[in-house]
Residue, then its C-alpha position, 0 to 999 in steps of 0.5 A: x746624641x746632640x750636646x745640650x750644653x753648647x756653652x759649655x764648650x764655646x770657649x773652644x768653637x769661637x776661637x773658630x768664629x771670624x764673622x758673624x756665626x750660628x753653630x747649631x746641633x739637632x736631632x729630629x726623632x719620629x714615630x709614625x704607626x698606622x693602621x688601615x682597616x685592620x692592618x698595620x701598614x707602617x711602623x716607623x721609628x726615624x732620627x736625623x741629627x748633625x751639626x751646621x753653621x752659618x756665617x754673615x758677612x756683610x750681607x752675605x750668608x755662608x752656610x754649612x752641615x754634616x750628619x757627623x756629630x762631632x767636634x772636629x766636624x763641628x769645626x769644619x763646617x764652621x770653617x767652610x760656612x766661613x769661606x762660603x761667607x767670604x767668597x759671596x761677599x768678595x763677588x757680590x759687595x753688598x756692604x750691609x749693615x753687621x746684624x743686631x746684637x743679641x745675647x739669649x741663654x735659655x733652656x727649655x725641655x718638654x721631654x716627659x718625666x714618665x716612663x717611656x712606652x715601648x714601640x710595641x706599647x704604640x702600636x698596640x695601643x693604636x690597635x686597641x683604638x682602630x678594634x673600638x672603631x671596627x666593633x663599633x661602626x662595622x659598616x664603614x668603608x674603610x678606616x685609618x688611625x695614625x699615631x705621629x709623634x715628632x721631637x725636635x731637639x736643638x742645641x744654639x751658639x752664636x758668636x753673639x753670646x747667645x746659647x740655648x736648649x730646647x726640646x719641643x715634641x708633639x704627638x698626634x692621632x690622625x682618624x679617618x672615616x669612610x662611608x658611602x652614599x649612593x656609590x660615591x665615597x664620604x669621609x670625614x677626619x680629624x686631628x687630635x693631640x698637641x703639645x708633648x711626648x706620648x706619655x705625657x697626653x695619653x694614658x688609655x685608648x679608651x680616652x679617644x673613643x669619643x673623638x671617635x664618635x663625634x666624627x662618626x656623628x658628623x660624617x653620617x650627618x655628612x653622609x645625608x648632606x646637601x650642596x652648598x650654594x654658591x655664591x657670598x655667604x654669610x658665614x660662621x668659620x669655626x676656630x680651625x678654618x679661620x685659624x688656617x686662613x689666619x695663617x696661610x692667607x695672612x701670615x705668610x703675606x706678612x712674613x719679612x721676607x715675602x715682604x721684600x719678594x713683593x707680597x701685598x702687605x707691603x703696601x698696607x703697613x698703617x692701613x686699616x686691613x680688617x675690621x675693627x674686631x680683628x686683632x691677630x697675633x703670632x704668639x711666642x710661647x704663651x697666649x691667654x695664660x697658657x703654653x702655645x701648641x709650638x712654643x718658641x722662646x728663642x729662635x735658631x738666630x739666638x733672638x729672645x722670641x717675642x709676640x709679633x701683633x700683626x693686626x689690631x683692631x685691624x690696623x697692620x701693625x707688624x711683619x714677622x722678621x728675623x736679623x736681616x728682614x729687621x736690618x732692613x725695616x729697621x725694626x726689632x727682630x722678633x725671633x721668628x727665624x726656625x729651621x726644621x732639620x740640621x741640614x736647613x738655613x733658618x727662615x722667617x716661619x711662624x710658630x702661632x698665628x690667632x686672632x684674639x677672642x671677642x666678645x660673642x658667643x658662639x650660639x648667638x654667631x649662629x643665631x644671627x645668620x637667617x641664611x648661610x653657613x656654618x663651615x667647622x674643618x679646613x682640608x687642602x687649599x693654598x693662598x698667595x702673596x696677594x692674600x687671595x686664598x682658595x681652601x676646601x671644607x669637608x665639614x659644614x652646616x647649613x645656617x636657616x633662620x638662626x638654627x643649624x640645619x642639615x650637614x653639607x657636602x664638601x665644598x670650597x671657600x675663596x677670596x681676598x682674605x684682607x677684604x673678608x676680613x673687613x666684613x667680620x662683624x662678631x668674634x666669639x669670645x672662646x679659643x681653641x688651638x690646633x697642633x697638627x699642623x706643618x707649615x710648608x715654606x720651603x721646608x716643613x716645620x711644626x705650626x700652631x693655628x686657631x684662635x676663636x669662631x668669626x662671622x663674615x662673609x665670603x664666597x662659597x662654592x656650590x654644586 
């Protein structure tokens, strides 16, 4: 169990801070239940805790950690971050600026105020879901039904001033559909849930069945789909697949640190990046009124969180920084420094990348479009540093003459996401979230994505 008031002992660890100091204590705690055609294949229940620090010395960091969570190991890694601090700056003299000063007391905790349900209670409610899809779509070739749950518990000093609480659970279904046509394998899944412990989203398996039924419904349009042709297309992408582009095409250019390591972003601040219908935003904590799907209010560097705009009205407008990017720059720091376990270094992540809604809807996006696609579903694909991105679509639909034709087979979309966002001519005015999502820079780390449907163009694959 973590301390949750740390400033209520920071009168006896900052005896121990000579430098520049983060003292953070974390317990990450995981369920993952899954069923597999019927069988419970896992049935998990994971903590990780500890303690670490890290320490800033003239533009070298010191850092260190221990599982034990306890005062005395409290003062030891304060002490061996120290003299890592120390020894680097000692061999290396970089002779950098101190950091900038800031002093955040927050608390925020989401844990449900409901009774807890046992692991028992789970696992019978994900086999109550898994018998509906069995007694409903007995011809399916296979089916998975997952239940992960995350809560990600910090409690942050500095020797700033700055002391915060938080606790931030997620909890997700993953549902996965198999069929067949013709011999060859066609499945379909999607990702359902958000921002919150079990209790405070679900009441009744009962509530998924339509979830359930909607991608039973696309994966037999699937089934009898068509290939895509390939070539630039006149496209609609659908919330989830422009969040993720929004996010691995363009955000990670954008984070600081890439920046520095040679990102192409660094070369277009002040540039006209996008059309002038873009604007995109890494939200805090609140977007449109409502809580983000990550909320961070304040980072693991002890920053106030803030928005960062990246792009508007598609002009680059800002990187996403923390302490020692926004020295560098000369910038505010924008509290986007985040560490997944006790045992990791915070990094420039983000937390929730969108574009802004506009002005169109949806139907007349589709409408306009006398051939081309409209591509709902992300799957795997990666991007780089030079914005150019290459990520695979399970789920899509042929657009004929304004109309939604047939279903597509799974395909693939690429390109230069700074040009494809040139060629956005309507943004619908809608806005959905996505809360499934881990970032992948050097550590895993929870992540929300979406924003509204854009049509543009972009290369397609085929056959």
């Amino acid at each position: 169990m973590i301390v949750k008031d740390l400033s209520s002992c920071s009168n006896y660890y900052s005896q121990f801070f000579k430098e520049y100091t983060e003292l953070r204590m974390q317990e990450n705690r995981e369920i993952n239940i899954a069923y597999v055609k019927g069988n419970l294949m896992r049935n998990e229940i994971n903590a990780t805790s500890g303690v670490s620090a890290r320490v800033y010395k003239s533009g070298s960091w010191g850092f260190s950690s221990n599982p034990d969570l306890n005062p005395d190991t409290a003062k030891s890694v304060i002490k061996s971050a120290t003299d890592n601090a120390l020894y680097l700056d000692s061999r290396v003299k970089k002779s950098e600026k101190p950091l900038p000063d800031d002093k955040t007391l927050a608390e925020n905790d989401f844990a449900t105020r409901n009774v807890r349900r046992s692991q028992k209670e789970l696992v019978d409610f994900v086999k109550e879901l898994d018998t509906y899809i069995d007694n409903k779509y007995p011809s399916l070739t296979s089916r998975i039904v997952v239940l992960r749950c995350l809560d990600m518990e910090k409690s942050v000093i500095t020797s700033s001033g700055s002391s915060f609480f938080s606790m931030i659970p997620r909890t997700n279904f993953i549902i996965r559909l198999s069929t067949e046509k013709d011999g060859h394998p066609v499945e379909l899944y999607d990702v359902t849930g958000g921002l919150g412990q079990f209790e405070d989203l679900y009441n009744s398996a009962s509530e998924l069945y339509q979830k359930v039924d909607k991608i039973y419904e696309h994966l037999m349009n699937k089934r009898e789909g068509v290939f895509s042709n390939a070539g630039v297309r006149p496209c609609v992408l659908d919330a989830a697949l422009a969040g993720i582009l929004a996010h691995e095409a363009i955000g990670h250019t954008t984070e600081a640190d890439l920046v520095l390591g040679g990102s192409v972003a660094g070369d277009y601040m002040g540039k006209e990046v996008a059309s002038d219908l873009v604007t995109l935003v890494d939200f805090a904590h609140t977007a449109m009124g409502g809580t983000c799907p990550v909320p961070v209010y304040v980072d693991d560097e002890g920053i106030k969180a803030e928005d960062a705009v990246i792009i508007e009205k598609g002009v680059l407008k800002c990187f996403m920084h923390n302490k020692e990017s926004a020295n560098h720059f000369d910038a505010k720091p924008t509290g986007n420094a985040r560490a997944y376990q006790f045992s990791d270094e915070p990094l420039i992540r983000m937390r929730n990348t969108a574009i802004l809604p506009g002005e169109s809807h949806l139907e007349e996006m589709i409408a306009s479009i006398g051939d081309g696609y409209y591509l709902m579903k992300p799957g795997n694909g990666q991007a780089d540093s030079t914005s150019e991105f290459m990520f695979g679509v399970p789920l899509g639909y042929e657009i004929k003459n304004g109309k939604l034709g047939k279903a597509i087979k799974d395909t693939t979309i690429s390109g230069v996401a700074f040009d494809m966002l040139k060629t956005v001519t309507m943004v619908s005015d809608d806005m959905s979230w996505s809360n499934g999502g881990m970032c992948g820079k050097k550590q895993p780390i929870p992540v929300g994505l979406g924003g509204p449907a854009i049509k543009c163009k972009v290369n397609v694959g085929g056959r």
